[in-house]
MDAnalysis code that builds the backbone (N, CA, C; Angstrom):
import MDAnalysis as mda
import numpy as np

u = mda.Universe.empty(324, n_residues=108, atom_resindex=np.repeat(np.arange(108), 3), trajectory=True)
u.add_TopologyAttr("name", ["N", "CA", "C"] * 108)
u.add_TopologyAttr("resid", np.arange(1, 109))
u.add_TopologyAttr("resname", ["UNK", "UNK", "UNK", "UNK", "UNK", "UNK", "UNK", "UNK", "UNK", "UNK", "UNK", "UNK", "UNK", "UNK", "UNK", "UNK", "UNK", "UNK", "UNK", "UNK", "UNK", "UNK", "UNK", "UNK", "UNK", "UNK", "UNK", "UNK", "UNK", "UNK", "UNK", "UNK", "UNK", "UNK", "UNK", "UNK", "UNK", "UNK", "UNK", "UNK", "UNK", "UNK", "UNK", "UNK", "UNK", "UNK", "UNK", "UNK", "UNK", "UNK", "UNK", "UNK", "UNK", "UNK", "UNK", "UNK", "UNK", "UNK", "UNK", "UNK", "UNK", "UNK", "UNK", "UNK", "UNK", "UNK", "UNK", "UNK", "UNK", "UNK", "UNK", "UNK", "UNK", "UNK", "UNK", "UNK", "UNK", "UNK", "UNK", "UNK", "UNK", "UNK", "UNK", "UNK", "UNK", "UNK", "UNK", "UNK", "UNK", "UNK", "UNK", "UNK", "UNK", "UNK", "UNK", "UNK", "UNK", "UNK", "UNK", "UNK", "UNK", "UNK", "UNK", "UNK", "UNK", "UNK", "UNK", "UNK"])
u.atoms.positions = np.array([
    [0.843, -1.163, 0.000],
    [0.000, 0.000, 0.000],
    [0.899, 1.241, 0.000],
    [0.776, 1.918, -0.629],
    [1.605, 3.209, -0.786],
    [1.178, 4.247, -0.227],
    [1.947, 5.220, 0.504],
    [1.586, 6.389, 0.961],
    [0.417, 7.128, 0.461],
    [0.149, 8.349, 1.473],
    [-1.083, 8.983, 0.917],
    [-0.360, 10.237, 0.802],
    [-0.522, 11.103, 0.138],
    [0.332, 12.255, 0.261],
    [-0.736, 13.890, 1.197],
    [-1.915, 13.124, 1.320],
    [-2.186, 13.817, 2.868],
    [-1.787, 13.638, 4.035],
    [-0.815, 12.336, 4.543],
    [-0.297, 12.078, 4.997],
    [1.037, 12.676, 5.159],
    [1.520, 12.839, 4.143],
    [3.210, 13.143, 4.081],
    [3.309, 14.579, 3.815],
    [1.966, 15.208, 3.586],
    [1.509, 16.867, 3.645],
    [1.677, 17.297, 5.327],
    [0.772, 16.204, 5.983],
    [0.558, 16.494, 7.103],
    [1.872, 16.418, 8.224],
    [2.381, 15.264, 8.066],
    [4.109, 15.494, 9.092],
    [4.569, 16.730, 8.502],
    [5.073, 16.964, 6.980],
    [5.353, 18.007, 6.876],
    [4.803, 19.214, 7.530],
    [3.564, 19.469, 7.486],
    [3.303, 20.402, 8.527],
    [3.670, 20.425, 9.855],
    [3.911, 19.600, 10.239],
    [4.174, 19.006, 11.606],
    [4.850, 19.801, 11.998],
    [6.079, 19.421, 11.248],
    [7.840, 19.428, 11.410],
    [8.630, 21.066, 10.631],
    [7.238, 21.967, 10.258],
    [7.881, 23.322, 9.875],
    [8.457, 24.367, 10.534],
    [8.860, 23.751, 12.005],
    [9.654, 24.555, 12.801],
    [10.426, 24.042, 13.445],
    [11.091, 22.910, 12.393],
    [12.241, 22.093, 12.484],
    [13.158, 22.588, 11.633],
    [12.957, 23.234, 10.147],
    [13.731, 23.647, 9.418],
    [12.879, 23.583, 8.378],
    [13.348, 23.895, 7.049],
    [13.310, 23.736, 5.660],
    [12.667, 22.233, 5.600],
    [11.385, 21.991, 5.434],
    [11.383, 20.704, 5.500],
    [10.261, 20.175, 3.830],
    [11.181, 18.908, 3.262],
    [10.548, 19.072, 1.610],
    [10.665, 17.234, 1.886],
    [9.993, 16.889, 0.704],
    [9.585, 15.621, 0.232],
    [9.992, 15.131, -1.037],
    [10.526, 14.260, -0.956],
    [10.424, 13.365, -2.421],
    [10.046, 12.131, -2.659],
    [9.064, 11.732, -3.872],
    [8.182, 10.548, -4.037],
    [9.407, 9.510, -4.335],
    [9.338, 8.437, -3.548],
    [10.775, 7.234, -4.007],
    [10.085, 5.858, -3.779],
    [9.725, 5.585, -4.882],
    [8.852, 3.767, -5.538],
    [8.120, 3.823, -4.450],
    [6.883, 4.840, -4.839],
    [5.580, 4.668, -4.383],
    [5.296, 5.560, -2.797],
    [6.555, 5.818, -1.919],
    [6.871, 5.801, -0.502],
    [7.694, 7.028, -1.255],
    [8.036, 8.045, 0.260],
    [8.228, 9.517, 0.373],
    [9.136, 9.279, 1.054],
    [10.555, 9.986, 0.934],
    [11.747, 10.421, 1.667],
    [11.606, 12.095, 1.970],
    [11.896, 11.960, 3.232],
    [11.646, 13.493, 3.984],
    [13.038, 14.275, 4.439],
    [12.929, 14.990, 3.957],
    [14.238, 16.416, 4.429],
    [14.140, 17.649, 4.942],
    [15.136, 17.584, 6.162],
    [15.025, 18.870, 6.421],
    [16.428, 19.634, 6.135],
    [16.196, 20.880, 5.743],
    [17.472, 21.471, 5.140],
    [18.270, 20.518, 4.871],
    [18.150, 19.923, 3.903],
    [18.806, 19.210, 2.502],
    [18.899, 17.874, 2.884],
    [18.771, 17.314, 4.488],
    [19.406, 15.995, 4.887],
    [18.480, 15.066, 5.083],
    [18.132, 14.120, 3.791],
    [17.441, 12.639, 4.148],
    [17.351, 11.988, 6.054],
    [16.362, 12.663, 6.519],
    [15.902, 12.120, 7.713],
    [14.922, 11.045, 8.022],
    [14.154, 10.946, 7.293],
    [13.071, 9.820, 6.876],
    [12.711, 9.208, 5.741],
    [11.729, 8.431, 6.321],
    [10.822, 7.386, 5.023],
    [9.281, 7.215, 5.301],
    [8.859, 7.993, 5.145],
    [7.368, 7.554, 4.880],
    [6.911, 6.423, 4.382],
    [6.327, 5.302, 4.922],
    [5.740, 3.874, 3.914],
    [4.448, 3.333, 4.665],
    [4.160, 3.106, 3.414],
    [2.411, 2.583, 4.009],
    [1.701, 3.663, 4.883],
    [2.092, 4.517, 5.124],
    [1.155, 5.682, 6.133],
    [1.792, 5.987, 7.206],
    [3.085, 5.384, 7.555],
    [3.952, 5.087, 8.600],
    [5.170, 6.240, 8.753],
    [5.333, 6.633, 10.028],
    [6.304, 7.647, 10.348],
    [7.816, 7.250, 10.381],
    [8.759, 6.767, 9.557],
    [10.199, 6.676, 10.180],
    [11.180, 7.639, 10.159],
    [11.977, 7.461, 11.687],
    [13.312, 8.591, 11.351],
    [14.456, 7.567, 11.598],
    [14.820, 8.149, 10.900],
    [16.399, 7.350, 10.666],
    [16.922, 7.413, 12.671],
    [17.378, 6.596, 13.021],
    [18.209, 6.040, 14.225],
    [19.706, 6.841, 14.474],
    [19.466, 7.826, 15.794],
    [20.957, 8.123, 15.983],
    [21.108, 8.151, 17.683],
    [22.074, 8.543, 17.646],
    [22.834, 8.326, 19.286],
    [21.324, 9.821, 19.962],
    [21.209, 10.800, 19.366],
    [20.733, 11.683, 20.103],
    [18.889, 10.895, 20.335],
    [18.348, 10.450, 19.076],
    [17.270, 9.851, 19.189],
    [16.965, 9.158, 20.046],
    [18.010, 8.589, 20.198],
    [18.137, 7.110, 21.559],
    [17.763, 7.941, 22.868],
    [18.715, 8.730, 22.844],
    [18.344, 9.493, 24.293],
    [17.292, 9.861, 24.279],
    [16.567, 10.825, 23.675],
    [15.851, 11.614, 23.688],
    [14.006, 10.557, 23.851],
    [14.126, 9.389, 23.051],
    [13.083, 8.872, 23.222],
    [13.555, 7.190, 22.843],
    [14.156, 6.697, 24.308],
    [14.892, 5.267, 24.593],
    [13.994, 4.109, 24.136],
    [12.450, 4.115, 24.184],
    [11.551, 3.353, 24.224],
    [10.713, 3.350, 22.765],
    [11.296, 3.732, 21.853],
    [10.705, 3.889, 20.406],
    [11.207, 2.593, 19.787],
    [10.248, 2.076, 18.906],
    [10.609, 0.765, 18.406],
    [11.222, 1.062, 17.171],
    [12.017, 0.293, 17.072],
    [12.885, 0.398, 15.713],
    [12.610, -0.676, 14.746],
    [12.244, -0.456, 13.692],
    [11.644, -1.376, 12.621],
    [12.242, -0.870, 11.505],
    [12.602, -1.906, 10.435],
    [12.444, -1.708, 9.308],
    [11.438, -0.933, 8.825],
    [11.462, -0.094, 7.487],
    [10.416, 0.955, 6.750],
    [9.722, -0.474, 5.930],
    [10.735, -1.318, 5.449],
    [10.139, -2.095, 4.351],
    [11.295, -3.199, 4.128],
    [10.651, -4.339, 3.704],
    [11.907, -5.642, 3.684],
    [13.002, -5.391, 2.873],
    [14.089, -5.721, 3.956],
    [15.242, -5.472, 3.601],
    [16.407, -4.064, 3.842],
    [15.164, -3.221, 4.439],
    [15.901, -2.111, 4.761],
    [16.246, -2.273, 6.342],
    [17.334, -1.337, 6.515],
    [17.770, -1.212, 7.971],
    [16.623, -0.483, 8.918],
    [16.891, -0.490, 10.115],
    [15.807, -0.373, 11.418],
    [15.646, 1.045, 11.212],
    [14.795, 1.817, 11.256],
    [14.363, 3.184, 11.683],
    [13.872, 2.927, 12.627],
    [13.472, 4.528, 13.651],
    [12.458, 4.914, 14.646],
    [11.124, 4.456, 13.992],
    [10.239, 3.961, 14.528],
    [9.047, 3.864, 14.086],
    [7.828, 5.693, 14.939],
    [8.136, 6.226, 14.712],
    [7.334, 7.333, 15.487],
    [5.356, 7.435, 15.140],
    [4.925, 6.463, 16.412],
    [3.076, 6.414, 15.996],
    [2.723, 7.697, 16.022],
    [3.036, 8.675, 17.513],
    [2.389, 9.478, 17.785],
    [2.446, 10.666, 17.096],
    [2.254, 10.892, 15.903],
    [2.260, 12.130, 14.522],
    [1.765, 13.337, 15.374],
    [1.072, 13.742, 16.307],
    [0.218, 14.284, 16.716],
    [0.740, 15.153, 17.587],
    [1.731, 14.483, 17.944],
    [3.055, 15.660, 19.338],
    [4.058, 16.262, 18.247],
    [3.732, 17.585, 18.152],
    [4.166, 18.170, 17.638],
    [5.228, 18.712, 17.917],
    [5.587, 18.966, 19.265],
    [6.636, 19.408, 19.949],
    [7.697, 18.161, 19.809],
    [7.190, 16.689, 20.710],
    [8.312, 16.029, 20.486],
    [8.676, 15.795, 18.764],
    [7.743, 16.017, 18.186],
    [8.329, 15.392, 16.322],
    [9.151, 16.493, 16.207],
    [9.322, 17.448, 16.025],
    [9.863, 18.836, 16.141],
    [11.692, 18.507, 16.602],
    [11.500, 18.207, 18.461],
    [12.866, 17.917, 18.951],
    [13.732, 17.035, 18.401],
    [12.884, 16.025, 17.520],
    [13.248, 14.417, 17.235],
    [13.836, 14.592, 16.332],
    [13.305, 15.748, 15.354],
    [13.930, 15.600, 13.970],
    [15.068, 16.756, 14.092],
    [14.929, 17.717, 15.333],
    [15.785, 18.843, 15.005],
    [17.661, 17.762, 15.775],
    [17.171, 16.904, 16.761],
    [18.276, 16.275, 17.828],
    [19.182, 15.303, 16.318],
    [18.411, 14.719, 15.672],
    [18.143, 13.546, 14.582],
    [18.995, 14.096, 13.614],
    [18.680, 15.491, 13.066],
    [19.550, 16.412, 11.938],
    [20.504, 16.599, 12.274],
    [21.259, 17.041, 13.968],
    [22.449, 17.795, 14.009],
    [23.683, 16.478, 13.760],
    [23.032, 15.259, 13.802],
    [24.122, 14.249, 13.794],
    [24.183, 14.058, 12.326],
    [23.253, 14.144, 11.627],
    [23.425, 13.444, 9.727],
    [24.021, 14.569, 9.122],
    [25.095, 13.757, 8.594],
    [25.874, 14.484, 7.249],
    [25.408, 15.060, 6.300],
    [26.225, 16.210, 5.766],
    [25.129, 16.977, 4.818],
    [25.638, 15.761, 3.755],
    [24.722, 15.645, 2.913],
    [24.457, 14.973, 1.289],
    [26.179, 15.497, 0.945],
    [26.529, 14.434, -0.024],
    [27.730, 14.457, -1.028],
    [27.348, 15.258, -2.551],
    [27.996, 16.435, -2.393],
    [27.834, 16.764, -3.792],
    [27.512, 16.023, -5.157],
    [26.787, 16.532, -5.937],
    [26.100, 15.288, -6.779],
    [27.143, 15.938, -7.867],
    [27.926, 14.638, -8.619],
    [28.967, 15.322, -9.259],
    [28.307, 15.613, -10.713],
    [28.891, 17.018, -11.486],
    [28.494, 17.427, -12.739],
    [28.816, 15.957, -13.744],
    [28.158, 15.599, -14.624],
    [28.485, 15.280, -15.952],
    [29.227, 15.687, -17.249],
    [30.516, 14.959, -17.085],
    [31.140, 15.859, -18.144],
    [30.900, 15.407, -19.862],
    [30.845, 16.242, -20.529],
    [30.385, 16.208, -21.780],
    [31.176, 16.152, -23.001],
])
């Protein structure tokens, strides 16, 4: 079942005073960014943030699941609705991920 994109409208709203926060459609399921850095996966209707040392702290008792077979464990985050903690989660979550690798030009 593939995302709904009222769904992936709606975290985005969530999370707009987390940063710059944008979407891209990837086989069917939504990858989420804030100022430029792949933090999630949207699948099936489902909230994931990528897993880091600050996440752990911040919320020890979050289940970590795969987004989809074969991928590595994300946060599973149910509660969409706390706006404050989605907010801390993704701002604690960003300061550890690397910015993106320059996407190199094509030479001609």
């Amino acid at each position: 079942m593939a995302s709904r994109l009222e769904f992936v409208e709606y975290i985005a709203d969530q999370l707009k005073e987390a940063g710059t926060i944008t979407y891209r459609k990837m086989f069917g399921e939504y990858g989420m960014y804030c100022d430029g850095k792949i933090f999630s996966l949207i699948c099936d209707d489902r909230f994931f943030v990528k897993i880091t040392e600050a996440g752990k702290l911040l919320a020890p008792d979050l289940e970590e699941v795969p987004p989809y077979d074969g991928a590595k464990p994300y946060f599973l985050i149910e509660d969409v609705d706390n706006r404050e903690f989605l907010v801390k989660m993704v701002t604690e979550t960003c300061k550890e991920l690397p910015m993106p690798k320059p996407k190199k030009t094509k030479k001609r």
